[in-house]
Z-matrix of the N, CA and C atoms (Angstrom, degrees):
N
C 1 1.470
C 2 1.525 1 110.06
N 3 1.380 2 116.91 1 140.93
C 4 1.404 3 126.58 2 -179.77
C 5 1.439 4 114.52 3 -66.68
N 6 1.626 5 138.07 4 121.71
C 7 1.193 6 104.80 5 -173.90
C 8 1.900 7 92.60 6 -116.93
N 9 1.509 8 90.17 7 154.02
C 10 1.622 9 74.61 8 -176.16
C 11 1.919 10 99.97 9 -132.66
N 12 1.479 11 96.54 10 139.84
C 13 1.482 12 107.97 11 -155.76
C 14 1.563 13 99.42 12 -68.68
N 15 1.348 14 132.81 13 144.47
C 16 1.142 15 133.90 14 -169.31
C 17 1.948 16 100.09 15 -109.40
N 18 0.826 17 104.46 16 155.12
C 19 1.814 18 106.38 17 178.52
C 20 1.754 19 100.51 18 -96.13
N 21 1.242 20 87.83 19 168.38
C 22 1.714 21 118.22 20 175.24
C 23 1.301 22 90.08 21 -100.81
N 24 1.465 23 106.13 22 123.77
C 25 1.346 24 138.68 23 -176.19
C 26 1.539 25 113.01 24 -89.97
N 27 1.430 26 152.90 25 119.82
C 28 1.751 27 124.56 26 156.61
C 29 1.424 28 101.32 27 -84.47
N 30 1.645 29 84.36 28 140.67
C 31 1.437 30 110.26 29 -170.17
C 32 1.391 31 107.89 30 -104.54
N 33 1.422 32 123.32 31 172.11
C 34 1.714 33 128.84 32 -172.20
C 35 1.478 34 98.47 33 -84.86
N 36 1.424 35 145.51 34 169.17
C 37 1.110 36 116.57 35 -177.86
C 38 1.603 37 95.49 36 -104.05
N 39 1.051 38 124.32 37 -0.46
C 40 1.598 39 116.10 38 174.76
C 41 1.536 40 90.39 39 -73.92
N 42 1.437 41 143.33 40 -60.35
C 43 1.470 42 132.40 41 -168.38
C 44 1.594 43 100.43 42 -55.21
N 45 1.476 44 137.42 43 -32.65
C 46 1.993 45 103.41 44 176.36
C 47 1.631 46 94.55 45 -106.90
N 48 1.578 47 118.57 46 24.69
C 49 1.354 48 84.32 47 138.41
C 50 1.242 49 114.40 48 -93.30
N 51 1.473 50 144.78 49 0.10
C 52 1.460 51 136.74 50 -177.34
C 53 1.170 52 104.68 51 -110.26
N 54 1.150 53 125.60 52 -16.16
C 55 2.033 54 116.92 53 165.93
C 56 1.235 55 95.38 54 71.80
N 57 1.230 56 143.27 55 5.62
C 58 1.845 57 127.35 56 177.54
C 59 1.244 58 99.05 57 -127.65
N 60 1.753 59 134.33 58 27.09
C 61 1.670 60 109.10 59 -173.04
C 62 1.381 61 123.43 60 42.35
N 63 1.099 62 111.17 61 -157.68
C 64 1.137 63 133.09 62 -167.43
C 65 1.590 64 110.84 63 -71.48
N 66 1.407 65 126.62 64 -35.54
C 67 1.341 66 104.08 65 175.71
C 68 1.102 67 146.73 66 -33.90
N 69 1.352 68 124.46 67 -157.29
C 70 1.604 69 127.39 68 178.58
C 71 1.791 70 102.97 69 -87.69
N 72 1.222 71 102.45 70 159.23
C 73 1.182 72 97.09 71 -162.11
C 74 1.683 73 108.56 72 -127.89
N 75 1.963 74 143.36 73 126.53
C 76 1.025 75 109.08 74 -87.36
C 77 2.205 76 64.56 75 -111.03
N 78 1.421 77 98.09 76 158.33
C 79 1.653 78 99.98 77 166.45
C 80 1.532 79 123.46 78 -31.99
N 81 1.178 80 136.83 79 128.16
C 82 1.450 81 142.04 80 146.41
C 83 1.628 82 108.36 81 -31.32
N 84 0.992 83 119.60 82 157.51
C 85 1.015 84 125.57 83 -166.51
C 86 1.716 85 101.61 84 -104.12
N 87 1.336 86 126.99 85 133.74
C 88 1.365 87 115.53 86 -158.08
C 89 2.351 88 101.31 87 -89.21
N 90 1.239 89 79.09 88 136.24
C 91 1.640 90 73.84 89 -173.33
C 92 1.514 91 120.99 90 -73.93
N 93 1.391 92 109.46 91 -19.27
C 94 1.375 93 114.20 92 172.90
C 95 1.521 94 131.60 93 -59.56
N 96 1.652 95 95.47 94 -27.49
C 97 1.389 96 146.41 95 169.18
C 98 1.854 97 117.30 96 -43.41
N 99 1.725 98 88.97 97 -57.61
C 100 1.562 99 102.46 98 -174.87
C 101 1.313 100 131.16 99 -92.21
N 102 1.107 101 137.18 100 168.16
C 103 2.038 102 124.21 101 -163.98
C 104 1.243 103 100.19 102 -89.51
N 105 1.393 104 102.80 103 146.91
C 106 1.078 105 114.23 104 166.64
C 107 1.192 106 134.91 105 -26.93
N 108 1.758 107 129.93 106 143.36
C 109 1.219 108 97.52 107 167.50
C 110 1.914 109 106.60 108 -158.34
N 111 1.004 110 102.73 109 138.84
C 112 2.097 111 100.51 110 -177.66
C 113 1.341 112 96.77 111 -107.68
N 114 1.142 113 106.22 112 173.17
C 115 1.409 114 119.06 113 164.09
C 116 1.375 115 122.65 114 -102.91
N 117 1.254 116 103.16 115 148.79
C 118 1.827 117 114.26 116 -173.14
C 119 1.587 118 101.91 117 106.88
N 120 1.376 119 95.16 118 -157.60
C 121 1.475 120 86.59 119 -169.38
C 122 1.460 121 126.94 120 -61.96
N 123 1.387 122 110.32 121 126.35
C 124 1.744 123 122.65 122 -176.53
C 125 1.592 124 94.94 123 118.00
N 126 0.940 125 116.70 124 9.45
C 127 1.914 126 106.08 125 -175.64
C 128 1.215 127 108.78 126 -70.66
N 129 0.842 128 153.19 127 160.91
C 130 1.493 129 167.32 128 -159.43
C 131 1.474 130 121.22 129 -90.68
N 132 1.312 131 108.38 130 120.24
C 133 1.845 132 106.84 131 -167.05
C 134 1.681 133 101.83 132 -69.16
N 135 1.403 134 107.06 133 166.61
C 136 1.741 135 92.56 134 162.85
C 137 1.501 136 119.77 135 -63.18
N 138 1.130 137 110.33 136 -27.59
C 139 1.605 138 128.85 137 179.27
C 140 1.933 139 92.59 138 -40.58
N 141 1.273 140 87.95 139 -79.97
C 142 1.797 141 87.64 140 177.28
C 143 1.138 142 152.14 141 -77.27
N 144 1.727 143 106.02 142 -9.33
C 145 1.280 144 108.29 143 124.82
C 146 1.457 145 158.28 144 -41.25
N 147 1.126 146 105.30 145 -45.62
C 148 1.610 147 115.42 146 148.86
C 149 1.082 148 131.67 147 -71.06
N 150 1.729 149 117.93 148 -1.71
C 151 1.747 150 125.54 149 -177.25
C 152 1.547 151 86.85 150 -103.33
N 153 1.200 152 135.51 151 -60.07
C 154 1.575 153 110.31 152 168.65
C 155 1.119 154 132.63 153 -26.09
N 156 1.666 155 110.74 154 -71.94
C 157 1.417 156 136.91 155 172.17
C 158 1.995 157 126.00 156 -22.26
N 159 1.465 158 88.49 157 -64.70
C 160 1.377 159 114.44 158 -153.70
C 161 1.659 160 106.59 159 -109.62
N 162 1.803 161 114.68 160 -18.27
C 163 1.182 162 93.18 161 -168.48
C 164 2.167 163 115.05 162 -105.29
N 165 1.115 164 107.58 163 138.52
C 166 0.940 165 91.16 164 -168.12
C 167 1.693 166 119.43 165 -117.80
N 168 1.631 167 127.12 166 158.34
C 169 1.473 168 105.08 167 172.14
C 170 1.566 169 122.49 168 -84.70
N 171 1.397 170 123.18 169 173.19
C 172 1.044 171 124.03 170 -157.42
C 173 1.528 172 117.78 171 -142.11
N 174 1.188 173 112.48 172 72.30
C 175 1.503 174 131.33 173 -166.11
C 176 1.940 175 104.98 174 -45.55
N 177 1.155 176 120.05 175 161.56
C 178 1.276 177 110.97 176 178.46
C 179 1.655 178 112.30 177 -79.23
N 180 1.491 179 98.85 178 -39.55
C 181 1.640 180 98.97 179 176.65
C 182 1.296 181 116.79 180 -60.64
N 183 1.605 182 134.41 181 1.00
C 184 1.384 183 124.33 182 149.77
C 185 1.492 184 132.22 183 -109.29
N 186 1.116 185 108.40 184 26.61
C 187 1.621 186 145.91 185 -153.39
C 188 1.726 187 71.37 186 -98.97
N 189 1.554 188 125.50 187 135.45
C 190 1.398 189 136.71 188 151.83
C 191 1.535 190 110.94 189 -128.69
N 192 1.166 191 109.76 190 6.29
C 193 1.122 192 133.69 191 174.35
C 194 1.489 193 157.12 192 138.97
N 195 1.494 194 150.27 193 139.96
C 196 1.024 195 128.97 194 -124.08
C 197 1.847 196 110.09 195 -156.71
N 198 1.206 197 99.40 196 114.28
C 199 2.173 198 109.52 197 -178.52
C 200 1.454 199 101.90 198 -125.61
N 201 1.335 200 90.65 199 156.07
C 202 1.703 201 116.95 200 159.15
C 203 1.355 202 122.74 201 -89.28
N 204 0.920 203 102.99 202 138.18
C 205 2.158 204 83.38 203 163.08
C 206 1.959 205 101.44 204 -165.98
N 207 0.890 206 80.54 205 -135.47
C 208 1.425 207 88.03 206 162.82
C 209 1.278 208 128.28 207 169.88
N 210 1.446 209 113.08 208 159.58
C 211 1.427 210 135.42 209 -162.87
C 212 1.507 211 117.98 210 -82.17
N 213 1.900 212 118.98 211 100.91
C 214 1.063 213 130.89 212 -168.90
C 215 1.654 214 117.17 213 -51.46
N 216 0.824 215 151.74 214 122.82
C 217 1.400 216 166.87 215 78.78
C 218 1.077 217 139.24 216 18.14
N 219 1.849 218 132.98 217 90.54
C 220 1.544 219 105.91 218 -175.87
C 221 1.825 220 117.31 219 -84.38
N 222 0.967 221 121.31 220 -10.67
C 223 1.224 222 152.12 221 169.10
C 224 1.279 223 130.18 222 -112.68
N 225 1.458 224 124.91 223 94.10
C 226 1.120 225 123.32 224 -170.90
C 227 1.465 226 115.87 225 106.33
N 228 1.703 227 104.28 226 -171.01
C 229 1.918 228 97.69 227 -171.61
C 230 1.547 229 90.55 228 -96.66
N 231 1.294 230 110.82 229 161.96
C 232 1.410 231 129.51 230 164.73
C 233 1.544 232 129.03 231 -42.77
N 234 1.473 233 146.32 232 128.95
C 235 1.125 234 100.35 233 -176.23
C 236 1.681 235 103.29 234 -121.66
N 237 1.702 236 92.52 235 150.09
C 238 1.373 237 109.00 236 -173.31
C 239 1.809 238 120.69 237 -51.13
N 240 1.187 239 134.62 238 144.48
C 241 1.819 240 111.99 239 -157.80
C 242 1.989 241 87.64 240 -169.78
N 243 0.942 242 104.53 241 168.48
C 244 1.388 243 122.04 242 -164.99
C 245 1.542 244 103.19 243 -142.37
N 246 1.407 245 112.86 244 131.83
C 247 1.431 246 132.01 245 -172.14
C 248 1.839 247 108.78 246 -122.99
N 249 1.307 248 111.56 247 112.68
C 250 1.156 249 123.34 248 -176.05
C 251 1.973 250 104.42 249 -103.91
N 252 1.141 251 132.51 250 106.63
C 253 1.574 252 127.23 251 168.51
C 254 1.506 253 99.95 252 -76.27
N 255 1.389 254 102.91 253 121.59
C 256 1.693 255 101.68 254 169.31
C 257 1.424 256 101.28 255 -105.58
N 258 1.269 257 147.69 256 -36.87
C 259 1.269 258 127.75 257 -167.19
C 260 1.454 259 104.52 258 -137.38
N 261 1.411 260 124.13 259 -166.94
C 262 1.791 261 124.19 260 156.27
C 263 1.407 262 90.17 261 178.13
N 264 1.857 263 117.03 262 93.99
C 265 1.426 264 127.59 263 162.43
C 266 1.163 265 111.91 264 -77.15
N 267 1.471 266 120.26 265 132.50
C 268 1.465 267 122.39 266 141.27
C 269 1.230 268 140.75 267 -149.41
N 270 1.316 269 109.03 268 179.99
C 271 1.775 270 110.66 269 -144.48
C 272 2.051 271 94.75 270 -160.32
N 273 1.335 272 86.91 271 157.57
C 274 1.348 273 86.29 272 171.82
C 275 1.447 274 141.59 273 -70.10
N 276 1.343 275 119.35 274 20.66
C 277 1.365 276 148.46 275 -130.93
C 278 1.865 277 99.03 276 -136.72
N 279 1.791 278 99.29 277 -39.68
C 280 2.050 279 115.90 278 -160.23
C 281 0.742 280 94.34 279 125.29
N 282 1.375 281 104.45 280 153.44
C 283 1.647 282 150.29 281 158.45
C 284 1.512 283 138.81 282 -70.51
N 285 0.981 284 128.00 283 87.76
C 286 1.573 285 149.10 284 170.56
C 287 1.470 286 114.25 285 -50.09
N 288 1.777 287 94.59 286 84.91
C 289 1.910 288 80.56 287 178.26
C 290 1.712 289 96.04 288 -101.79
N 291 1.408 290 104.62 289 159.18
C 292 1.589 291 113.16 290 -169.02
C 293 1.507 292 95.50 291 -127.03
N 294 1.107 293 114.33 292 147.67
C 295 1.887 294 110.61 293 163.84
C 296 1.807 295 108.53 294 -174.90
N 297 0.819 296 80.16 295 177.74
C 298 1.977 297 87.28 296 -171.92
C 299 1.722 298 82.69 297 -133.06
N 300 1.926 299 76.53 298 146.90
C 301 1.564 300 105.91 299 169.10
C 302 1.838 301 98.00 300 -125.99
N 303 1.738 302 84.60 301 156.68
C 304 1.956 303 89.49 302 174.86
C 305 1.577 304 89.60 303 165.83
N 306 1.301 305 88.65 304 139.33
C 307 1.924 306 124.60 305 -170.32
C 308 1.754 307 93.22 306 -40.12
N 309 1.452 308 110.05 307 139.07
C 310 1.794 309 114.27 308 173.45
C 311 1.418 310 103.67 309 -79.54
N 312 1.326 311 117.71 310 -4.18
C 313 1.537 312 97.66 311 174.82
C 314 1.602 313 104.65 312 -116.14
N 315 1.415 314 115.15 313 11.82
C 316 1.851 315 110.49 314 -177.90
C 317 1.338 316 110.42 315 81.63
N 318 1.561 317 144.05 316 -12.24
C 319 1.406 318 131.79 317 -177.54
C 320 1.616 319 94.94 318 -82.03
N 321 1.490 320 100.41 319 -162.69
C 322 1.418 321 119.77 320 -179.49
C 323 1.249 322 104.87 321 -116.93
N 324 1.574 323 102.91 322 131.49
C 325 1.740 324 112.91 323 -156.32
C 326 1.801 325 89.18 324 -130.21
N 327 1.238 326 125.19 325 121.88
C 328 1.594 327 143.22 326 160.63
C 329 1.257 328 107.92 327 -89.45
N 330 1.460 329 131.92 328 109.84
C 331 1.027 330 120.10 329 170.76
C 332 2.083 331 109.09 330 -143.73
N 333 1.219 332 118.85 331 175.18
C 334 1.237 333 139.21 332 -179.12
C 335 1.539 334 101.84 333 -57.17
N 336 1.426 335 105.39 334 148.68
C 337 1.641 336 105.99 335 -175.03
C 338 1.834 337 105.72 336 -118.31
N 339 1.803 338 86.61 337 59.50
C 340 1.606 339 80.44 338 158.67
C 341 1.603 340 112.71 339 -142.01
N 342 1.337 341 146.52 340 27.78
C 343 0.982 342 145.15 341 122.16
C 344 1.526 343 127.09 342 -3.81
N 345 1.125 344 126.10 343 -78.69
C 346 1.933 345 149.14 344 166.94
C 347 1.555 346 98.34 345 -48.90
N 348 1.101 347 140.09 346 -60.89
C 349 1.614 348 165.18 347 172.21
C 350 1.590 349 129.22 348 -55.24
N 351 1.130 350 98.97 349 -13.69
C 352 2.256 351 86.72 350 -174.20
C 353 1.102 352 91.83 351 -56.87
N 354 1.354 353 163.19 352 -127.98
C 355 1.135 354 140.38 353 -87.37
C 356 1.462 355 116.51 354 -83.36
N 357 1.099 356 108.40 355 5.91
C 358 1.843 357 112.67 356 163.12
C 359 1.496 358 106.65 357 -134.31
N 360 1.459 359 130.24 358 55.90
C 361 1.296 360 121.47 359 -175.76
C 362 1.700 361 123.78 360 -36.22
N 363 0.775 362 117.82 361 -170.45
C 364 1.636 363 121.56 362 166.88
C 365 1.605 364 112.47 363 54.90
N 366 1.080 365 125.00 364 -5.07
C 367 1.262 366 132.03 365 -173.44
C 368 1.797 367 124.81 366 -84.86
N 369 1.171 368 77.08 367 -31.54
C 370 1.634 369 78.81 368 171.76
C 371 1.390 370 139.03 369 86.74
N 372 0.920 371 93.78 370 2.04
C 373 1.888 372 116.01 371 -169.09
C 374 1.930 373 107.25 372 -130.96
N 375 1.351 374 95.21 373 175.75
C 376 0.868 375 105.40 374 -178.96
C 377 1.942 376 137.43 375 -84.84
N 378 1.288 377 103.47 376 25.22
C 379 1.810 378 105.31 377 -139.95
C 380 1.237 379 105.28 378 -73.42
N 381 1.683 380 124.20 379 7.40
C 382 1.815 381 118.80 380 -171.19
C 383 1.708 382 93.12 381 -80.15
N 384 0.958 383 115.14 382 -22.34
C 385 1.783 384 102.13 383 -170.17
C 386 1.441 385 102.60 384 -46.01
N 387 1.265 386 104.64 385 169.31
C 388 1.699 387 121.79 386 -179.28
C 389 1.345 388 115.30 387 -155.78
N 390 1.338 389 134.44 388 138.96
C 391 1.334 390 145.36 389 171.60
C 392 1.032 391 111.19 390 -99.74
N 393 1.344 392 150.59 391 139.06
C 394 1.228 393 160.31 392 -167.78
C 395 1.761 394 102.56 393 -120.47
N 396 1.103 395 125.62 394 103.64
C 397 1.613 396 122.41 395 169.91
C 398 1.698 397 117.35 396 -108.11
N 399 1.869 398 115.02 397 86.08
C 400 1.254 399 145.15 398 179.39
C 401 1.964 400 86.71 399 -30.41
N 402 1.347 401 116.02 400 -55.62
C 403 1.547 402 110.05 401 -133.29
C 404 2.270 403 81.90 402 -67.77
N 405 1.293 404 95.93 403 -59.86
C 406 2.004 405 106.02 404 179.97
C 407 1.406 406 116.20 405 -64.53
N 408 1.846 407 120.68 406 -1.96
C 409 1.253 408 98.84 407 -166.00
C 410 1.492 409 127.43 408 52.11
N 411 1.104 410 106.47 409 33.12
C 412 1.980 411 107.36 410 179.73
C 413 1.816 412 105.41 411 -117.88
N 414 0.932 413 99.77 412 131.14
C 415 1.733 414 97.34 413 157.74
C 416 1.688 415 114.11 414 -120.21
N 417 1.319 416 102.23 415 113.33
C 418 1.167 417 133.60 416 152.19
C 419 1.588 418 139.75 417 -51.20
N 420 1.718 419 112.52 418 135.56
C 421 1.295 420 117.76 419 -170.47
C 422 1.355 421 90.08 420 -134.26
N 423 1.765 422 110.10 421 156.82
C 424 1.458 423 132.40 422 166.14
C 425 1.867 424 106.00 423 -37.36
N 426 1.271 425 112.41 424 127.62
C 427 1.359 426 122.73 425 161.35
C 428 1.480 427 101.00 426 -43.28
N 429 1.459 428 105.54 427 139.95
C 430 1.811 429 119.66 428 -171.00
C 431 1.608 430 73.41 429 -127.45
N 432 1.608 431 102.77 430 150.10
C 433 1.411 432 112.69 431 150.15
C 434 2.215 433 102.88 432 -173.47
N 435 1.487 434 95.90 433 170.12
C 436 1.539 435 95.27 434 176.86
C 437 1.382 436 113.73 435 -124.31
N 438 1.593 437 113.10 436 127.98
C 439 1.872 438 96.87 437 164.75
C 440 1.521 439 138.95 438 -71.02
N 441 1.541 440 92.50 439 6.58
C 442 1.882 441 104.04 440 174.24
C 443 1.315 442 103.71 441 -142.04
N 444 1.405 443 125.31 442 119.04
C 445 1.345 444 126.84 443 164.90
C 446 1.735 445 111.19 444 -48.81
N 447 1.495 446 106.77 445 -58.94
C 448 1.475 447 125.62 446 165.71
C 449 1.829 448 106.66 447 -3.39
N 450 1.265 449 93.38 448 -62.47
C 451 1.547 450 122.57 449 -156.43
C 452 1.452 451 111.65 450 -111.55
N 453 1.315 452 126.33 451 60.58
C 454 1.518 453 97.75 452 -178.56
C 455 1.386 454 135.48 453 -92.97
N 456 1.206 455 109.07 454 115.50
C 457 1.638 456 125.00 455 -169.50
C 458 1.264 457 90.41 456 -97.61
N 459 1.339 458 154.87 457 123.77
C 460 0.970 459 157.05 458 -141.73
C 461 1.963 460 100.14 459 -115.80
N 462 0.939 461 121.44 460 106.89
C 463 1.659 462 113.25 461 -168.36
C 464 1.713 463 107.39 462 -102.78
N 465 1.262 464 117.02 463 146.38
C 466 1.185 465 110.96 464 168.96
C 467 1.830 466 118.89 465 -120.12
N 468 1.918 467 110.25 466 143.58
C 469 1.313 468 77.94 467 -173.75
C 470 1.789 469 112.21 468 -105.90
N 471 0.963 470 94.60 469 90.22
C 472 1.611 471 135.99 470 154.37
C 473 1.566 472 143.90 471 -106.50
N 474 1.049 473 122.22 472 117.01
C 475 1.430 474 143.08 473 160.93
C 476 1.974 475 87.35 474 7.07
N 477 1.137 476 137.92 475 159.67
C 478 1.293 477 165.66 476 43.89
C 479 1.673 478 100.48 477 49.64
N 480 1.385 479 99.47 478 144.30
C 481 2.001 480 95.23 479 168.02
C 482 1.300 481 90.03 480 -113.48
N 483 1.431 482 108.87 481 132.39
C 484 1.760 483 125.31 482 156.27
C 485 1.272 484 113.31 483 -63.60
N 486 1.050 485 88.78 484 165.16
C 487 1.787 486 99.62 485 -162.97
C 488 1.678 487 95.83 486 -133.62
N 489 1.526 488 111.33 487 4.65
C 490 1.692 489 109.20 488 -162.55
C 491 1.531 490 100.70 489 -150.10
N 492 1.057 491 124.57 490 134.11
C 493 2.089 492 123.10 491 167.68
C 494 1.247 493 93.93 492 -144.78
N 495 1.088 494 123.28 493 154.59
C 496 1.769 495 147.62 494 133.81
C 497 1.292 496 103.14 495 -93.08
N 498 1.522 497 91.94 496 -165.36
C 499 1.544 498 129.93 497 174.95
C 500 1.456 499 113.70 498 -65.21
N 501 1.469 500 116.59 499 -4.58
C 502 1.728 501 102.54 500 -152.02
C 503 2.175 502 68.08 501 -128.77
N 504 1.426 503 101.90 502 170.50
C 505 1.878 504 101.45 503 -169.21
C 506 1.263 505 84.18 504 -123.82
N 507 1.927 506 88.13 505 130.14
C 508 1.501 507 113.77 506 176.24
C 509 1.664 508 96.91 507 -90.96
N 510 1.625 509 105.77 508 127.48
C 511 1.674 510 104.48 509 -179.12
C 512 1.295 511 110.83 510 -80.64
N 513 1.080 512 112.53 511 146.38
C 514 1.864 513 119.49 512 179.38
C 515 1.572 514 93.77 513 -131.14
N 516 1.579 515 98.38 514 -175.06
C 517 1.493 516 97.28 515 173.86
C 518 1.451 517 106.20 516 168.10
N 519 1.468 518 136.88 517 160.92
C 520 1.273 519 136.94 518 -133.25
C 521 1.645 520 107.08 519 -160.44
N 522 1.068 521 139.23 520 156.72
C 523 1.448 522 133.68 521 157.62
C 524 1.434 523 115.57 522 -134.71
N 525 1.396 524 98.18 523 140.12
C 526 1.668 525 110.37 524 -175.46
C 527 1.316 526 97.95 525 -106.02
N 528 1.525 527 100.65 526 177.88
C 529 1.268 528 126.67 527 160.94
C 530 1.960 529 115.69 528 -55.45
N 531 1.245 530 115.89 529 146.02
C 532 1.590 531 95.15 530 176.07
C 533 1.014 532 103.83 531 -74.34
N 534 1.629 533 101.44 532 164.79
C 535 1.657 534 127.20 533 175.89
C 536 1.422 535 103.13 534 -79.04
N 537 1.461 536 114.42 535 173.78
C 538 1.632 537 135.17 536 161.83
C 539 1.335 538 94.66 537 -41.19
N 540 1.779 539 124.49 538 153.52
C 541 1.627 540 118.84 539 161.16
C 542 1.958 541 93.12 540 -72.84
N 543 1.173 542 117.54 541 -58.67
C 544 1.592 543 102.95 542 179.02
C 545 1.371 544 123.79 543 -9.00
N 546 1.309 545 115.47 544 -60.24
C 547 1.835 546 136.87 545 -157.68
C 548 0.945 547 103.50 546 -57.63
N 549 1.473 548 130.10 547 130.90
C 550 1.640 549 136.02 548 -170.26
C 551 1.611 550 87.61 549 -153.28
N 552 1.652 551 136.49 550 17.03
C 553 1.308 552 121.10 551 150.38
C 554 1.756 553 101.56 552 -152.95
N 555 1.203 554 104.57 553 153.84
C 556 1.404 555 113.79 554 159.06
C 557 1.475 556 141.01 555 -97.05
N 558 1.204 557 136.22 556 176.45
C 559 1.610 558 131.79 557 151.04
C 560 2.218 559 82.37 558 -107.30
N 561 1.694 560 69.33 559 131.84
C 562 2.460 561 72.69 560 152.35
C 563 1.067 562 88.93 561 -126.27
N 564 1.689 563 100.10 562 149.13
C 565 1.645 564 118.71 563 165.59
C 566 1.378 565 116.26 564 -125.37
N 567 1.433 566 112.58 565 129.01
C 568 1.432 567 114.99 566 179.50
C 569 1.213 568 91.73 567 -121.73
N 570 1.713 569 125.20 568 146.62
C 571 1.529 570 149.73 569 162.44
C 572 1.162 571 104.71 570 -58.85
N 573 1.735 572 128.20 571 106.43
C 574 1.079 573 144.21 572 150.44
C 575 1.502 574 98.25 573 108.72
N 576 1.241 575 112.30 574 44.26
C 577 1.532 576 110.52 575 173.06
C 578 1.552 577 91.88 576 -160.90
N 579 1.304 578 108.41 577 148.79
C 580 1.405 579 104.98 578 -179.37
C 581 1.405 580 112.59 579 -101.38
N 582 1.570 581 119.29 580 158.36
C 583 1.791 582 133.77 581 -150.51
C 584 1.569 583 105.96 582 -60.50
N 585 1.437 584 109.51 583 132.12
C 586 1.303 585 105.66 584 159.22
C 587 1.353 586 130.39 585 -112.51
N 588 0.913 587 116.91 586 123.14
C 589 1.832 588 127.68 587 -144.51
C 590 1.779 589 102.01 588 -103.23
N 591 0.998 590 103.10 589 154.31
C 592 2.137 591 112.12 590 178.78
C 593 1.178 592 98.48 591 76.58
N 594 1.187 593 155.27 592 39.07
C 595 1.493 594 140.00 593 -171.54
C 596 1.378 595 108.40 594 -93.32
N 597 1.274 596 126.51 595 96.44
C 598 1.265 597 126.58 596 -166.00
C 599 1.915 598 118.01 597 -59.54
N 600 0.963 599 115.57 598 145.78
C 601 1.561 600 144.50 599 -168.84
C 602 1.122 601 113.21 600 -90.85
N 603 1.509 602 132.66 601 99.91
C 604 1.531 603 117.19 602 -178.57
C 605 1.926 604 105.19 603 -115.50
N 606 1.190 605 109.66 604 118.53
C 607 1.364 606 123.84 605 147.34
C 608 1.159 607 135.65 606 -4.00
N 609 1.331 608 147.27 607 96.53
C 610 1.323 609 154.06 608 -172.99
C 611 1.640 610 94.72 609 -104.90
């Protein structure tokens, strides 16, 4: 397969503060919705703060597809985790991939945030994903870009790496480069899960 090198993009700095580009951007979480809560004792760890916040359910009718694999480790065993693709918009602008993560056995799994990351450790995000586009022969990575030449910290706009899943899938999500206008399916690749191929392409 042809692979063709994609450039480092500069980005706006409102797009890596939201890590998803330009897409849609995902509902607030309704407060009426969430438990109670006072302050002092019983207040809410960050742990569960962000399981309110961020985690969401995942009906089958938005399920486009679905692997196991697991989440690399520099310390310790790997841990086993489940990858749900809920969407993949695109437009001539990039690609909006969406998906939920959450433990393959349903408990609550704490782990190290380099899984998404080996080849740029320390970074924190997600940038190993890859898109595969059958129709161009290209595989695709998260738009990289910096808000200071001065300084380059190289940012990607991608999701954050969790450091926390349960049973229920915390959504993340990433933007590529656009696809071919042809392309109406993908391969996604996540590190330590094996490829999921046909993932249909919807039109913005």
């Amino acid at each position: 397969m042809r692979t063709r090198i994609v450039p480092v993009v500069a980005l706006a700095v409102a797009v890596l503060a939201g890590c998803t580009g330009g897409g849609p951007t995902p509902a607030p979480t309704d407060p009426e919705s969430a438990p109670e809560q006072s302050s002092g004792e019983g207040a809410w760890t960050p742990e569960e703060l962000a399981r309110v916040t961020l985690e969401v359910e995942t009906s089958e009718e938005s399920a486009l597809g679905e692997v196991e694999g697991e989440l690399y480790q520099l310390v310790g065993d790997d841990v086993p985790a489940r990858i749900v693709v809920t969407s993949v918009d695109a437009d001539g602008g990039g690609t909006l991939l969406r998906f939920t993560l959450a433990s393959a056995d349903g408990s609550d799994k704490r782990f190290e945030p380099y899984a998404f990351n080996r080849k740029s450790p320390g970074l924190l995000d997600i940038r190993d994903l890859a898109l595969v586009d059958p129709k161009a022969q290209t595989r695709l990575h998260p738009f990289l870009g910096t808000k200071d030449p001065e300084r380059p910290l190289i940012l990607c706009t991608c999701s954050q790496h969790p450091m926390n899943i349960s049973g229920v899938g915390l959504e993340l999500s990433a933007t590529f480069p656009p696809l071919d206008p042809a392309t109406d399916e993908v391969t996604v690749e996540f590190p330590g899960f094996p490829a999921l191929d046909g993932i249909p392409v919807t039109r913005r």
